[in-house]
C-alpha positions in Angstrom: 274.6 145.7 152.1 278.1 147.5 152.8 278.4 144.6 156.1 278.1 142.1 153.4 281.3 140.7 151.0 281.8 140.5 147.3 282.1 136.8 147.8 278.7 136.8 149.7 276.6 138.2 147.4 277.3 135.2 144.7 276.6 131.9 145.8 277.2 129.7 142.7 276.9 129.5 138.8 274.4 127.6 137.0 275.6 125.1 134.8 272.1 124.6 132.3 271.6 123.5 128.9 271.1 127.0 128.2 273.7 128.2 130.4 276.5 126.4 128.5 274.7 127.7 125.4 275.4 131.1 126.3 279.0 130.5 127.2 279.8 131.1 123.7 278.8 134.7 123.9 280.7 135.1 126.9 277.6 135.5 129.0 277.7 133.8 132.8 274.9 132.9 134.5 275.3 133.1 138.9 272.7 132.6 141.6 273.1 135.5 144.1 271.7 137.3 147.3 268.0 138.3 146.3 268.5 141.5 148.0 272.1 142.6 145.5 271.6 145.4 142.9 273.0 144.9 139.3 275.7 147.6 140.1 277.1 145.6 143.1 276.8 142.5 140.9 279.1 144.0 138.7 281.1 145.2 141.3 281.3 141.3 142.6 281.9 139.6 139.3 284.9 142.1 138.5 286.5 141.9 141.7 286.3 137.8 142.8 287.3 136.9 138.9 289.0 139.8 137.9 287.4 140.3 134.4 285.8 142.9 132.7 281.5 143.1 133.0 280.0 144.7 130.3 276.3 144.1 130.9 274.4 142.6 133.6 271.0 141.5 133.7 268.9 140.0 136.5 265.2 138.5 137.5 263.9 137.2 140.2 262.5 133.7 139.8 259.1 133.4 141.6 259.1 130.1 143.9 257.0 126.9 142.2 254.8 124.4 143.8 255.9 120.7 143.6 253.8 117.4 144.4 255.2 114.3 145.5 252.8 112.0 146.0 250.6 113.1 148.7 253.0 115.6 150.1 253.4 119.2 148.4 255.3 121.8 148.9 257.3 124.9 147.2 260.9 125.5 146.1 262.3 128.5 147.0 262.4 131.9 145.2 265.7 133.0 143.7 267.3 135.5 142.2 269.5 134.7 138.6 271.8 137.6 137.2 273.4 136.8 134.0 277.0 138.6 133.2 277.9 139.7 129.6 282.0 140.0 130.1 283.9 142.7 127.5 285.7 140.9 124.5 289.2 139.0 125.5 287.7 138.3 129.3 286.4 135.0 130.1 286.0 132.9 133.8 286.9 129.5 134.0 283.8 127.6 135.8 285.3 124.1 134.9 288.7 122.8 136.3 291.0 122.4 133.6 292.4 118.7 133.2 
């Protein structure tokens, strides 16, 4: 994991209904690398945004099977961590206008 960088391990936030919903108590929601640790997760989040991590949580989403017709298949496993910042720390996800 040490070959690997902070802005590696987190490939992108997920923008959800419930997602947005938890904005308002400063909770972020990232996809990352299945194989990071919530320690190094916190480690990331502090040092690519420069905030203040409270709590983190994480799960592992098991992959699910989707039919299309005659065709089926699976989407892929992931793994979701979701970052509770300290109070007066926030990240800006949306460009401001």
């Amino acid at each position: 994991m040490k070959l690997l960088k902070h802005i590696d391990f987190i490939k992108y936030p997920i923008l959800s209904d419930k997602s947005t919903e938890l904005l308002k108590l400063r909770q972020y929601c990232f996809l990352v690398d299945k194989r990071l640790h919530k320690l190094e997760a916190k480690r990331a989040v502090e040092f690519l945004f420069a905030v203040r991590v409270s709590s983190v949580n994480s799960c592992n989403r098991s992959p699910k099977c989707r039919q299309i017709g005659k065709f089926s298949g699976r989407k892929p496993s992931y793994k979701k961590i979701i970052v509770t910042l300290a109070p007066g720390n926030s990240i800006s996800l949306f460009a401001d206008s």
